[in-house]
Structures are given as structure tokens and as C-alpha cells.
C-alpha positions in Angstrom: -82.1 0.1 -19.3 -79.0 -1.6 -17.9 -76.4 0.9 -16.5 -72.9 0.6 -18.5 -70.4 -1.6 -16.5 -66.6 0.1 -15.0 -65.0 -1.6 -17.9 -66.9 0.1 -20.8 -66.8 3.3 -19.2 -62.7 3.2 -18.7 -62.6 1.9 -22.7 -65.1 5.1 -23.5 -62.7 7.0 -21.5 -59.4 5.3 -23.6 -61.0 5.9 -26.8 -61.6 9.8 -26.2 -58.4 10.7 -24.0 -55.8 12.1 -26.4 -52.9 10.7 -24.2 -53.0 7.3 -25.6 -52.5 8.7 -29.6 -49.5 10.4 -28.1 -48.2 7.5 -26.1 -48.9 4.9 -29.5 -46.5 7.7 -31.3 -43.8 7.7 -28.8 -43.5 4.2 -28.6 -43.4 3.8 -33.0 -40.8 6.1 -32.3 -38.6 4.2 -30.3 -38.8 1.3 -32.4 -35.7 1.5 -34.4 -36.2 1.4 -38.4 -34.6 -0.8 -40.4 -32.2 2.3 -42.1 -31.5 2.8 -38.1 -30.5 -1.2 -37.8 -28.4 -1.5 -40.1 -26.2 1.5 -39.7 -25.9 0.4 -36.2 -24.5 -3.1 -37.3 -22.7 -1.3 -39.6 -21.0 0.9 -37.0 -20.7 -2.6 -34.1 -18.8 -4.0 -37.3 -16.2 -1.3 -38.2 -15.8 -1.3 -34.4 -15.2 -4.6 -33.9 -13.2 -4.9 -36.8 -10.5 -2.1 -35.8 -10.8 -3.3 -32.0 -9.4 -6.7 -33.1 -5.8 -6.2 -34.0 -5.6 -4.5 -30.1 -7.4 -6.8 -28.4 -5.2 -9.9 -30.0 -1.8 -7.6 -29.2 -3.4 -7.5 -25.5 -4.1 -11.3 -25.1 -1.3 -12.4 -26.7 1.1 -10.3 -24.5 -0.7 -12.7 -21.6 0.1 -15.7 -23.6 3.1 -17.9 -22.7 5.4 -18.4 -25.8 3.9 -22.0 -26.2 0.7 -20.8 -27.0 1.8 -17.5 -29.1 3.5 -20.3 -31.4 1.0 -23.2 -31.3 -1.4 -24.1 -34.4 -4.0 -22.7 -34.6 -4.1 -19.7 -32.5 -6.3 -18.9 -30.0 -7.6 -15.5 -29.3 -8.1 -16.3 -25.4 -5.0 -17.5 -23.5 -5.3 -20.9 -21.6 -3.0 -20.1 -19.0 -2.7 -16.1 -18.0 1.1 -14.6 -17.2 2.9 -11.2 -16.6 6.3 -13.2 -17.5 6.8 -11.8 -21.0 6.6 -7.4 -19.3 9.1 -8.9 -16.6 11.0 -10.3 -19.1 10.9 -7.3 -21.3 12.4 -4.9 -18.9 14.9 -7.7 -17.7 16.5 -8.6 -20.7 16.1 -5.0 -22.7 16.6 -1.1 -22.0 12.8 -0.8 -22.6 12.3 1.3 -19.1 14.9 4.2 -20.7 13.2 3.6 -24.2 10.1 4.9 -22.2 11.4 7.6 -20.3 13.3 9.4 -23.6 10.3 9.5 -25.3 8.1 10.3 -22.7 10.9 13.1 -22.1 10.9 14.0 -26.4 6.8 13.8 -26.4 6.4 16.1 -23.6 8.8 19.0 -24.3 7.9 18.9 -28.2 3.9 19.1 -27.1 4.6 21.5 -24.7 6.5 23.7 -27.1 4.1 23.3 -30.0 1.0 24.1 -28.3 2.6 27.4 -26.8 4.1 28.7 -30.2 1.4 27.4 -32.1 -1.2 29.2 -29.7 0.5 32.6 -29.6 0.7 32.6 -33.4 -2.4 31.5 -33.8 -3.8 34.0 -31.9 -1.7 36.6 -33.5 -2.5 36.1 -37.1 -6.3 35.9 -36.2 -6.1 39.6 -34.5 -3.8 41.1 -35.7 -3.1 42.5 -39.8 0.6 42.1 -40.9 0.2 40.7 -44.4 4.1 39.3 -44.0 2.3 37.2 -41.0 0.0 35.7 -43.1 2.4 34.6 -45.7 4.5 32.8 -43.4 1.5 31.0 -42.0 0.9 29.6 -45.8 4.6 28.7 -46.3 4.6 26.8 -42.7 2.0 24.7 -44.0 3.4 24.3 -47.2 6.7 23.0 -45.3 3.9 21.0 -43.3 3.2 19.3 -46.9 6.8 17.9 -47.6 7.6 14.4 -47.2 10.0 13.7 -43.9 12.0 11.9 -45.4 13.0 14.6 -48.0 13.8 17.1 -45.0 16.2 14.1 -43.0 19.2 14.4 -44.8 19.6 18.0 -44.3 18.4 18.0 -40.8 20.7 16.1 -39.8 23.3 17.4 -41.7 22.7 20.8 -39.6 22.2 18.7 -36.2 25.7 17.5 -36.5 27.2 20.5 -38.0 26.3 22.0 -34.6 27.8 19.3 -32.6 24.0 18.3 -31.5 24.3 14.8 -32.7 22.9 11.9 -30.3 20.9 14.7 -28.2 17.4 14.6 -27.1 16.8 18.1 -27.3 17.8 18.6 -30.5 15.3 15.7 -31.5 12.6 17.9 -29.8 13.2 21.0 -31.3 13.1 18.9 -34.6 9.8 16.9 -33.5 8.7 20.5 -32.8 9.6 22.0 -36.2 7.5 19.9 -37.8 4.9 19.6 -35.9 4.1 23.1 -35.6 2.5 23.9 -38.6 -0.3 21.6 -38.1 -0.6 22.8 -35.1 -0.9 26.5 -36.1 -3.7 25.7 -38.9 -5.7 23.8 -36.5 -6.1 26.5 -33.6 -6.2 29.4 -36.4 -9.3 28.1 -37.7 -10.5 27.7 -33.9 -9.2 31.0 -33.4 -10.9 32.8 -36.1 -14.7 31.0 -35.2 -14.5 33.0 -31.5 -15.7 36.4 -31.8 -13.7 39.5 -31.5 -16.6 41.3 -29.7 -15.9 38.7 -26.3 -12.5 40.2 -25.8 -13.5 43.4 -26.8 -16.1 43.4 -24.1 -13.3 42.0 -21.7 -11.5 44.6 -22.3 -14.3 47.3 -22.0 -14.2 45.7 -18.7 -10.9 46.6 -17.4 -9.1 43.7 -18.8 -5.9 43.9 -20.7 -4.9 42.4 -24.3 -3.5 39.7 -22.6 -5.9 39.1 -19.9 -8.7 39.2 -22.3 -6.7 36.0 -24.5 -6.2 34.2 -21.0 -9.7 34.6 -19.9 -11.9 34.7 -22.4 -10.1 33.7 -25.6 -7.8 30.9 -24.7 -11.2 28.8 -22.7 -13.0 28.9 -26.0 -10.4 27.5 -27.5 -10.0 24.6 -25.0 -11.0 21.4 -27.9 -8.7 23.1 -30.1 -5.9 22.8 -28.2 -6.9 19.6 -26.6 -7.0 18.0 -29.9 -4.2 19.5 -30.9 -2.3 18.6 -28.0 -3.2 14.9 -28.5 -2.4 14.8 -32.0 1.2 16.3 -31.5 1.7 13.7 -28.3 1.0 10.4 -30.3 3.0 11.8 -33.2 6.0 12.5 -31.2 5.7 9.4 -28.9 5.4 7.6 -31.8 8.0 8.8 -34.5 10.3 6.1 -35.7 12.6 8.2 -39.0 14.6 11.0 -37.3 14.9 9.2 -34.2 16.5 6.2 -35.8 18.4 8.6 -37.6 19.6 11.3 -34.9 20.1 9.0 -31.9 22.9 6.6 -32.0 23.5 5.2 -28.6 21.6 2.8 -26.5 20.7 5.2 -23.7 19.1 7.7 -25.8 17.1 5.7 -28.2 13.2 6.4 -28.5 10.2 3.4 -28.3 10.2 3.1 -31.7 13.8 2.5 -33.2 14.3 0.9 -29.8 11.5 -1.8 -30.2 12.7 -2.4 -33.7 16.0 -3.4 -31.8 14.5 -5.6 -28.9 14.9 -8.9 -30.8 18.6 -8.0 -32.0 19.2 -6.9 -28.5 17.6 -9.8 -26.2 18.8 -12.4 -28.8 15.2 -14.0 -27.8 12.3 -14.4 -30.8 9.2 -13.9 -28.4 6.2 -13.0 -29.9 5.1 -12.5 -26.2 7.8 -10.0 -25.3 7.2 -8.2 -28.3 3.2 -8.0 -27.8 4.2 -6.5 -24.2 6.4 -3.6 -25.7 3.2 -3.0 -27.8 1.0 -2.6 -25.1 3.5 -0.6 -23.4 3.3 1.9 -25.9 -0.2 2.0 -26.5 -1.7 2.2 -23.5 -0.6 6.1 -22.5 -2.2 7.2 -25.6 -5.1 5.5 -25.0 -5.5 6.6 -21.5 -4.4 10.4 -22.4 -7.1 10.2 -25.2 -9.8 9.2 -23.0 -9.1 11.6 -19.7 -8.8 14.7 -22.7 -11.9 13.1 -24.3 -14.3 14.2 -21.4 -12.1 17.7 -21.1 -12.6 17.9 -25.1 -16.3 17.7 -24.6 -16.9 20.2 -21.4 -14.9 22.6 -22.7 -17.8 24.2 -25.4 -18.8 27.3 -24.3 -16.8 27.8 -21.2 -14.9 30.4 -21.9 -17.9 32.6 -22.5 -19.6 31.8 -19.7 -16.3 32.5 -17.7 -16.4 36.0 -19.6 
């Protein structure tokens, strides 16, 4: 009787091991099903669909004005050039456009995520039934059309003599921006448990030292998210800026880009693609450095605790 060769003794050995089942598994799977396929080509699409308009504003701000005019357009520039940002700041008061509402976007965001915090924080912990009825009305005044509330806003502004000043345009961005701001951390506030700072402060820590170190870490995306929502909305607010700011020197990005053709006298697609970018791009950038911040932020407080 012949002896069995090395090859059918390793396939006896395939065929019993248990390894390869698992293996044939693993690998079925990976293999993406067709539910899988399609909801990712679903997702590329809607992707590429909304990426479009920014990625045209992008090119064409590269563009010369020969090709931003000529028939048919191209989505890729022929010839790549900076002229139309030079030009922008050259012809136009686009630099102090950007430093007003870099100026109006930081104080109001500043201001709304501190108030909105601290009275978050307080309805959350705290019982005063008077509390919580102001919360309900400051969303309720959240619910109300801006353009109802403009003509009596201003009317106050100037009746204090506050007309044409920035910092009467942030404590109105801020007015209105802070209920949102307050619902979103309350519900943040009210998923952390009470027993974290209560074991805090078995520990030695105070009220307020148990908020700082245990409370306020937890509620890091909270106020991330909240912060980044109140930044775009204030960098990017066109009605009581328009309305409250008069002169040149103090207007905001967005009355002021709906005044760079009137003010250049020059109808540049190019230029105006440039000032779009412009005001784009620190959004973009400020969501994506908060978007890594937003993420590791889970859970750190009670580890810190």
C-alpha cells in the first residue's frame, strides 16, 4: 500500500482545521453587499453634489476674468492667478470688512458661550421654577422671525445714541443668539450625572470647582458645537448689520460684499469669487481644528474626575 503524498496530507489537514471556515467567513464579510453599495454611491453623490458649488467658487476665484466670462465655462482654469485677492483688497475696504466681523464674531461667541454656560448649568442644578420659565420664553423669542424684532432694535440702538457701533451689534448678535445656545448645553447639561460632582465635591472640591473640573469637560462637544454654530452665524449675518452700521469703516463681510461691485465700479466675477473664499475659508478651517476637539472630548471629563 502506497504511503499518502505531502499534498494529500496538507488538503486532509485543510479540510479538518476549523481556521479556514472562519477565514471563508471573514472574507464574505468584507465583501460589501449590494444595500452597502449603493448607500455608499448614494453618500459619494450627495457629497459631490454639495462640494460642487465650493469647489467652482474656488477655481473660478483662480480664473482670469476672460475665462470667468467665456462660453462655455470650464470648471478647471487654463491659466492659474492670485490677481483677482490683490485686486480685491486694492480696489475695496475688504481687509476692514474682515477685521469688524472677525471683531463682532468673536466677542458675540465669547459672550454667548459664557452666559449660555452658566445658565445652563444653573437651570440643570438648581430648582427656581421662575428659572425655568424664562428658559421657555428665551426660546420662544429664539422662534421669532429677525426681521420682526429689527425695527425695534434699532429703534432702541439709536435711542441710546449706539447707532453705527460694533458693540452694540454684538450685544444684539448676542441677544439672539443666546437662546439657542442655552437649549443646546441644557440638554448636554442635564445627560451628565449629578453624582460626578457630588463625588467631586465629597472630595474637597467646591460648587464651582466641581463645574470646572468635572462638569464643564463633559460638556466639551456641547459647547464646541455650540461655539461653531454661534461663530458662522455671527460671521455671517447680513440683516442687522446692513441695518445698524452706516459707515464704510464699520461695515461687516456681508453688507460689505453686497457693496464691492458698487464700490470698485468693476463687474468681476473673479473678484467676487475671492471675497467668497475669503469668507469661507475660517469657517471651514475653525470647523475642522474643533472637529477632532468635538470628537476627543467624550468622556474626558470623567476620567479627569
Amino acid at each position: 500500500m502506497t504511503s499518502p503524498s505531502a499534498l494529500d496530507v496538507a488538503r486532509g489537514e485543510a479540510a479538518e482545521s476549523p481556521v479556514l471556515p472562519q477565514a471563508r467567513a471573514i472574507g464574505r464579510r468584507r465583501i460589501p453587499s449590494a444595500s452597502r453599495l449603493a448607500a455608499y454611491v448614494l453618500l459619494i453623490t450627495v457629497v459631490v453634489i454639495t462640494a460642487l458649488p465650493l469647489v467652482w467658487m474656488m477655481l473660478s476665484s483662480l480664473k482670469p476674468d476672460t475665462e470667468t466670462s467665456a462660453y462655455p465655462p470650464t470648471l478647471l482654469p487654463r491659466r492659474y492667478t492670485l490677481e483677482n485677492y490683490l485686486i480685491l483688497f486694492r480696489v475695496s475696504d475688504f481687509g476692514s470688512y474682515l477685521r469688524n466681523s472677525a471683531i463682532l464674531a468673536s466677542v458675540s461667541t465669547a459672550a454667548t458661550l459664557v452666559l449660555a454656560t452658566l445658565t445652563a448649568y444653573s437651570m440643570t442644578r438648581f430648582s427656581f421654577p421662575i428659572l425655568r420659565r424664562l428658559g421657555e420664553l428665551s426660546l420662544f423669542v429664539y422662534m421669532v422671525p429677525p426681521i420682526l424684532l429689527l425695527v425695534p432694535t434699532a429703534r432702541i440702538i439709536v435711542g441710546l445714541g449706539f447707532e453705527n457701533s460694533l458693540l452694540a451689534v454684538a450685544v444684539v448678535y448676542t441677544s439672539h443668539l443666546l437662546p439657542f445656545g442655552l437649549w443646546i448645553l441644557r440638554s448636554y447639561f442635564l445627560g451628565i450625572p449629578i453624582e460626578l460632582e457630588q463625588a467631586a465635591m465629597v472630595d474637597g472640591c467646591t460648587r464651582f470647582g466641581a463645574f470646572w473640573r468635572v462638569v464643564l469637560p463633559q460638556a466639551t462637544p456641547g459647547i464646541i458645537s455650540t461655539g461653531i454654530f454661534t461663530f458662522n452665524a455671527s460671521w455671517s449675518e447680513y440683516l442687522f448689520g446692513a441695518t445698524l452700521l452706516t459707515s464704510g469703516d464699520k461695515l461687516t463681510l456681508s453688507p460689505g460684499i453686497s457693496l464691492l461691485m458698487d464700490q470698485t465700479g468693476v463687474y468681476s466675477w473673479g473678484m467676487l469669487m475671492a471675497a467668497s473664499v475669503l469668507v469661507t475659508l475660517p469657517v471651514v478651517v475653525l470647523f475642522g481644528v474643533a472637529q477632532k476637539q468635538l470628537v476627543s472630548g467624550w468622556g474626558e471629563g470623567a476620567i479627569k474626575g
